[in-house]
C-alpha positions, 0 to 999 in steps of 0.5 A: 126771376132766378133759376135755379137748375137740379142736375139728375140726367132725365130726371133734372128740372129747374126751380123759378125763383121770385116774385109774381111768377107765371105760374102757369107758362111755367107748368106749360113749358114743362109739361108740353104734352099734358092735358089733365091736371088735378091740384092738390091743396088744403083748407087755408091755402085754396080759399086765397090762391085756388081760383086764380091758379085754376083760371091761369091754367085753363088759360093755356089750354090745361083741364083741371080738377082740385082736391082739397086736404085738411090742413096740418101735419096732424092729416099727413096721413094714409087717410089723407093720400087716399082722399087724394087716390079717390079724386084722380080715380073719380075723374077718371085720371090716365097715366098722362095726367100730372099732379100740382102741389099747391101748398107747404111741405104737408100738401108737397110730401103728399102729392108727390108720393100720390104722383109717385104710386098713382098708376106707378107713377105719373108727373107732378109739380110743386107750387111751395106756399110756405117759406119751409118747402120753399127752401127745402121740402120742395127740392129734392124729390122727396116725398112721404106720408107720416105712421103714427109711430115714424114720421116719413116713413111710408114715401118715395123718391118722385122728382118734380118737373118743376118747382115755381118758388113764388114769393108772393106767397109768403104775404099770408103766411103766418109768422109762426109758419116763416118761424119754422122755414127759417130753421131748415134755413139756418140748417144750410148754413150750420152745415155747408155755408158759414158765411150764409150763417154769419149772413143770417147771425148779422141780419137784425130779423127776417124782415131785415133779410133778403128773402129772394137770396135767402130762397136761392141760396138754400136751392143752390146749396140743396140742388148740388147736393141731390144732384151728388146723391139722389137717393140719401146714399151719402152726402145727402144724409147731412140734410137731415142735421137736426131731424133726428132729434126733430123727427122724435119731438114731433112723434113723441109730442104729438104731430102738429104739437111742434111745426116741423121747423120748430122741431128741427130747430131744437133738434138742431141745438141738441145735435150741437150740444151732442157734437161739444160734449163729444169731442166731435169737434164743434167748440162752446163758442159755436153752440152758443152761437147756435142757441144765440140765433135760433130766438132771432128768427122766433124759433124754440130750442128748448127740449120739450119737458115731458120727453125724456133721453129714454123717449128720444131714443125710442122714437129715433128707433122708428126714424128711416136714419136707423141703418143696421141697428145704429142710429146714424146722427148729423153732427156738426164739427164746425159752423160749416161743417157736418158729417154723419156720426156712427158711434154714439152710444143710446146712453150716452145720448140718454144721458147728454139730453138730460144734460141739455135740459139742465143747461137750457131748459 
């Protein structure tokens, strides 16, 4: 087992890493004077893990209860927290319960922006089952429901109390869903780490990778980053390469059209692309080292046909990265390398997504 440790003073907590973890004593540990537990999960999940988790903490003496959401980004909704509120509420919940997250990003953005506003707030923990919230949504605190015109945009920073990152898990994902984990993977590396890229370029495909690494790794490099900056101040901002562009496909294709990582995956060409033919420093030879892995990991980098430069900018408009009227954009200056750009123009980002689509649609 690995560990990872986020830093955040009383708000620190550690994520456990590996396979077959005791989820359980884990949660024990961490919530030493909790009684009352109430394990959100959805549909697909709960029918294959549900039971066993339930039985393993009634076994250290917790009382649980379950609420079970729709499955899919589609229910990442107000409808959905509500359903979430009612359950607590039903059975009669008090300020000293704690919430599980027993699912992917969806059930984790969910659950803890219902752990963050429940009674103001009450603990949670986040239990990832996909390889997406493995390595990134379910570090960091993070969480949210989704508008109809702005993913995200309704949430709340609430840090877990642990996050159990168990492997296991990942034997019944499907390979579109580790598809999309690994564009937040390859995130990593495009920003903070070109030798974990270059890890991820010289890998022949996912089965050839050694997950447990690849899981720790992400943690450690998003884990300095929260530790820095909590709350998206500065340094944390650079998480977001790709999600711009990402955040504007899922909206203007419709949510659950594009899983969240195929999104990001193509958002994160286009802000490559942006980056070379802006003089922001990233060369040919890195965008198409960009494009080059995307298709290795199953993972789209073609920009849907029916959004237009115009429907980009529109949906980024309603993105949580606009600050004073100016979209603020995660470029990439080198493989390894990112910051944060100001200064690019609506028509010129108009007109480079037209480009884009000439050169690789």
């Amino acid at each position: 087992m690995e560990k990872v440790h986020i830093a955040l003073d009383e708000n620190s907590y550690d994520i456990f890493i590996g396979h077959g973890l005791d989820s359980a004593a884990i949660i024990k540990d961490a919530l030493p004077k909790t009684k009352d537990l109430l394990i959100v999960s959805n549909e697909t999940i709960a029918p294959l893990y549900l039971k066993k988790l339930e039985d393993a903490l009634t076994s250290v003496g917790f009382r649980t209860k379950s609420c079970i959401l729709k499955d899919g980004e589609n229910y990442k909704n107000i409808d959905s927290y509500m359903q979430i509120m009612t359950a607590l509420l039903e059975d009669g919940f008090g300020r000293d319960c704690a919430l599980v997250a027993l699912g992917g990003g969806v059930i984790g953005d969910m659950t803890g922006f219902a752990a963050a506003t429940y009674q103001r707030g009450v603990d949670f923990v986040q239990i990832p089952t996909t390889l997406l919230s493995l390595v990134d949504s379910s570090v960091g605190g993070k969480t949210a429901v989704n508008h109809p015109l702005g993913k995200n945009m309704i949430g709340a920073f609430h840090q877990p109390k642990v996050v159990v990152a168990d492997l296991d898990y990942l034997k019944t994902l499907p390979e579109r869903e580790i598809a999309a984990g690994m564009a937040e993977v390859i995130k990593y590396g495009v920003i903070f780490d070109h030798e974990f890229f270059k890890y991820l370029e010289d890998a022949q495909d996912t089965e050839a990778l050694d997950l447990t690494y690849v899981v720790k790794r992400c943690c450690e490099l998003k884990a300095s980053v929260v530790s820095q900056d909590e709350k998206e101040r500065g340094l944390r901002a650079l998480l977001n390469y790709g999600h711009t562009f990402g955040h504007a496909i899922e909206v203007g294709m419709g949510f659950g059209t594009y899983l969240h990582g195929e999104a990001v995956a193509v958002g994160m060409l286009i802000a490559a692309f942006v980056s070379n033919k802006t003089n922001k420093g990233l060369s040919e030879e890195d965008v198409s080292r960009i494009q080059a892995i995307l298709p290795k990991y199953k993972l789209p980098y073609v920009s849907p046909d029916k959004l237009t430069g115009e429907d980009y900018i529109k949906f980024m408009r309603h993105d949580k990265k606009v600050k004073a009227g100016v979209i603020n954009y995660v470029i990439p200056k080198a493989i390894g390398e990112a910051y944060v750009a100001k200064d690019l123009a609506d028509d010129t980002i108009i007109k480079l997504i037209e480009e884009f689509k000439q050169r690789f649609n």
